[in-house]
N, C-alpha and C positions, 0 to 999 in steps of 0.2 A: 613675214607671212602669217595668215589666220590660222593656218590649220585644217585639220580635216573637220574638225566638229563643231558645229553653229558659227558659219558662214556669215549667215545674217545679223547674226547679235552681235559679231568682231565689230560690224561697220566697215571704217576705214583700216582697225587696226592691222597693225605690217604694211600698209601701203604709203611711202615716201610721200610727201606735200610737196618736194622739191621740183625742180623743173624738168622734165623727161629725160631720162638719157636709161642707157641700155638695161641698169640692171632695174631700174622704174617698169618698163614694160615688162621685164622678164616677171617681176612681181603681180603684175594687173595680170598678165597671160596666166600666171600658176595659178592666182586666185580662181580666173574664168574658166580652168579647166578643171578646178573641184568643183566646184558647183555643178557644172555641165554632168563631172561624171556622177558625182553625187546623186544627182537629178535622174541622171540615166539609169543608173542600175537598182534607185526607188519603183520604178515603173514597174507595177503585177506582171504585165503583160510578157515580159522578158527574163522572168524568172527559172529555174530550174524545174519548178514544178509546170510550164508552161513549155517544156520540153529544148530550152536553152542547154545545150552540154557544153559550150566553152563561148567565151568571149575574146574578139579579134579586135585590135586596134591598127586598121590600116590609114595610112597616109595617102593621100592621092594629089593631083595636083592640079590647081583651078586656073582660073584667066590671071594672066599679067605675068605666068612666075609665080605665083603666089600657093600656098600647099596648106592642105586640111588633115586633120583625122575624122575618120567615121568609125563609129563603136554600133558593130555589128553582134548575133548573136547565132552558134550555129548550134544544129543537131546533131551534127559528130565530132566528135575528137579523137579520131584514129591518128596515133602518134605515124603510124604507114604509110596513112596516105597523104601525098604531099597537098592535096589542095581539100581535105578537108573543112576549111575555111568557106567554101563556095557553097556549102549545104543552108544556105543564109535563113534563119526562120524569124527572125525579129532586128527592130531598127526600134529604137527607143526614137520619144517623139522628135527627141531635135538631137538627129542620129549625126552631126557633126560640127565642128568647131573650127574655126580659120585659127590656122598659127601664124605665130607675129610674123612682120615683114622680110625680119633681116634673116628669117632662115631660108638660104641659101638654096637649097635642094631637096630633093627626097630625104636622103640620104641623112642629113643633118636634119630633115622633120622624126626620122624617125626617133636618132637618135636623142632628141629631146622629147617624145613621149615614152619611149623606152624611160628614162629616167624618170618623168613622172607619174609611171606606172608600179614601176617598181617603191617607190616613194606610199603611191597609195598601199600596196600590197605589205610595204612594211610597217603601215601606220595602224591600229589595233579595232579605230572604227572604220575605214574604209576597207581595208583588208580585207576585215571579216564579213563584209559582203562581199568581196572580190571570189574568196575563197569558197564563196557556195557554189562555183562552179569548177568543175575537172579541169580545167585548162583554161590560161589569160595566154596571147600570143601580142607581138606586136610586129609590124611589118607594111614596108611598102605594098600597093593596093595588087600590081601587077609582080611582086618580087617573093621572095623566099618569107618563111615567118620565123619571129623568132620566139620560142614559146620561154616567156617570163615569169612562169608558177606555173605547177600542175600537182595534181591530187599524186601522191605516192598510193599505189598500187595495193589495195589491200587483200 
């Protein structure tokens, strides 16, 4: 893997030259979704000061079978309310990502942004723009969220 920091300058580095198989795409997929997020949470427009209070990572599901995330941006993060999430005020420009083929389900989409969210959240430069906001959640579009960081209570 490249990393979280200077995407563009790795090149290929971390990406296999060998002929496709599972953990090949797992790698091209992880690279495509730093950069996406990278990309997304650069954007002025969906910033904290632009009245963003948490960021949602929901999964949904396209034609064929086939399932996305959309990195939305809302105005509240009331731990109370369950759909606080739907308060939506920003979509970064390119507000989603197709996951690779072989994930099976919602279920298993989330589960594999959950882990790369988490990943970002612990890595020191993506984090630390994760962390400008109260709350990261992740979750099926129509399901329950699962809230993956949040601002401790000062």
């Amino acid at each position: 893997m490249t990393g979280w920091i200077n995407l563009d300058d790795a090149g290929n580095a971390g990406i296999p030259q060998a002929a496709p198989d599972a953990r090949f795409e797992d790698a091209r997929f992880e690279d495509s979704f730093r950069r996406w997020l990278l990309g997304a949470i650069a954007e002025p427009a969906g910033s904290w000061r632009a009245g963003v209070r948490a960021l949602c990572f929901n999964v949904h599901p396209m034609m064929a079978g086939d399932h996305a995330v959309e990195l939305i941006g809302a105005a509240d993060c009331d731990p109370a309310a369950a759909d606080w999430a739907l308060d939506e005020v920003w979509l970064p420009s390119r507000p989603r990502i197709a996951l690779p083929g072989d994930v099976a389900d919602a279920g298993d989409g989330v589960l594999l942004v959950r882990r790369l969210v988490l990943a970002a959240l612990a890595d020191g430069f993506a984090g630390a723009r994760l962390k400008r906001y109260p709350r990261v959640a992740v979750g099926h579009v129509d399901g329950a969220l699962d809230v993956v960081w949040e601002r401790a209570p000062v």
